[in-house]
N, C-alpha and C positions, 0 to 999 in steps of 0.2 A: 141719233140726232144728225141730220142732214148740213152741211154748211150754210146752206139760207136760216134754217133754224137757231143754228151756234152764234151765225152773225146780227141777229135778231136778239138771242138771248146777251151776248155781249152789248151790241148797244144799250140794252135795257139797264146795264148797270150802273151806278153810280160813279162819276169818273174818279174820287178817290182808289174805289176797288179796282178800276182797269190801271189807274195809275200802279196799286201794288203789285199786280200780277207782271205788266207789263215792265217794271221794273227788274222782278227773278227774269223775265224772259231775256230782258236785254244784258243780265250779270252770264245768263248763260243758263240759269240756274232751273231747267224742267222740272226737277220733284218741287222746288219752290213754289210755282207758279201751279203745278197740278195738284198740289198742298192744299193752297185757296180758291181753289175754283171748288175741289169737293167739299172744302168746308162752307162755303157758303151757297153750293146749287145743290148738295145733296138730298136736304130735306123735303127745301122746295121747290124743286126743279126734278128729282130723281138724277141726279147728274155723277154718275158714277168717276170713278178713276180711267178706265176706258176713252169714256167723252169726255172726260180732263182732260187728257193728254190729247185730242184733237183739238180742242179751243187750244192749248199751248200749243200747239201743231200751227195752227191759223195764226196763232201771233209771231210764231218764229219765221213765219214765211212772211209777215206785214213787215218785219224788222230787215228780212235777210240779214245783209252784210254788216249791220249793225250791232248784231249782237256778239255779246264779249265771247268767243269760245275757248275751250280747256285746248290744252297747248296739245297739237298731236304727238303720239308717241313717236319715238324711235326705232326703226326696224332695221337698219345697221348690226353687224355685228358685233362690232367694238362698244358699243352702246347698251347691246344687250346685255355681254358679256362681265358689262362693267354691273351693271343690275343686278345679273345672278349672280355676281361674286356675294353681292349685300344679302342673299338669302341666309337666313338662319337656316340648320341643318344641311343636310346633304342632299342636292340635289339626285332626284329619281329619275326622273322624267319631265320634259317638256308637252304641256299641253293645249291644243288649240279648242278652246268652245266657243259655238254662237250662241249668241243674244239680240237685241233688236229691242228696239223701239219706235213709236212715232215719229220723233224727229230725225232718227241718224236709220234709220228702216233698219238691214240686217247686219251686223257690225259682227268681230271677233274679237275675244279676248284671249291670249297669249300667258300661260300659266306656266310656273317652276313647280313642279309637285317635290315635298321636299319628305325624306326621312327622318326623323331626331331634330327636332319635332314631325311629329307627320302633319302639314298645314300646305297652302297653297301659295304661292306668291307670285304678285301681278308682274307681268314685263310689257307690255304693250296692251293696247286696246287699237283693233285694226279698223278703223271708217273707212269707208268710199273712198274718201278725199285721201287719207291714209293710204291707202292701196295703189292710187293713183300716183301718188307723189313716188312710191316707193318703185312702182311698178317700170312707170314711165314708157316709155315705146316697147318693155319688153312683156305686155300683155297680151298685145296682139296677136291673137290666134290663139290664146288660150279661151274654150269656150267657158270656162268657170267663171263663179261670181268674181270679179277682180279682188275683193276680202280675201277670200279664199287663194287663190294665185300668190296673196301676197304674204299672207298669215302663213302657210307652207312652205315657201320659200325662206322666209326669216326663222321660221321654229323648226325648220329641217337645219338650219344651218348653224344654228344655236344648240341645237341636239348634239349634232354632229361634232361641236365645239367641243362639248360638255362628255361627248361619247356616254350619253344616255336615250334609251327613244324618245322619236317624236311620236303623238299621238293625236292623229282630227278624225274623230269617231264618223265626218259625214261633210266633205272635204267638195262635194259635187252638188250637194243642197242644203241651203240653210235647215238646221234644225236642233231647237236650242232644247231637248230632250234626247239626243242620241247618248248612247253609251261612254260613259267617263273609262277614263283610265286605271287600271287597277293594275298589282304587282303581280 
């Protein structure tokens, strides 16, 4: 479904139903908002989770600056380190995966891989904005995605802390199917 189309099928709705969508939109809340678009365009509209998440795409861009966003992580050392103290088990390894979506396009998440329990635990999720912030004047000239610049930087240094490896199975291209980490 093209945008002239999406914007067509959105006006068509009832403004209760843009009220609720547009409500997750502005808490922040994308699976909320892509929740009810497919339950109510699925049948009859054919409007999958796909084109869910571009009509939530198109609302997040009508709100910009207005919407509520999740606090960004910390990529600090002290920060981190203070996180993976909280990990149950022993840490193994540090590991970087992509992910992505419509609204934050290709993003990393920052993982403790732990032993005793063997389980995974979150320390950062790295944005654009994320990377930026963290990055600041010292990206320039790195040709990499700035995620990546900065996702490597923080989980090399966190590795390094923890003197366990780091691991980004694919550090030079987004790609949220590259090979995980293993002992």
């Amino acid at each position: 479904m093209n945008k002239a189309a999406r914007t067509e099928w959105w006006e068509g709705l009832p403004a209760g139903i843009r009220d609720e969508i547009d409500g997750y939109i502005l808490q922040g809340s994308l699976l909320g908002a892509v929740r009810v678009v497919v339950a109510i365009g699925l049948v009859p509209h054919g409007i999958g989770v796909g084109t869910a998440q571009l009509i939530a795409n198109d609302r997040y861009l009508h709100y910009g600056d207005r919407v509520a966003r999740e606090p960004e992580s910390p990529l600090d050392l002290e920060s981190l380190a203070y996180r993976a103290a909280g990990c149950a088990g022993r840490i193994v390894a540090i590991e970087a995966i992509w992910d992505g979506d419509t609204v934050h396009d290709w993003f990393v998440r920052l993982l403790s891989v732990t032993a005793d329990p063997a389980e995974e635990a979150h320390m950062a999720t790295v944005y654009w904005s994320t990377a930026k912030r963290y990055l600041g004047e010292d990206q320039d000239g790195d040709p990499r995605h700035p995620v990546a610049a900065a996702t490597e930087r923080a989980g090399r240094s966190l590795a390094k802390y923890l003197c366990v490896p780091f691991h980004f199975a694919s550090p030079d291209t987004p790609d949220d199917e590259a090979p995980r980490w293993h002992p």
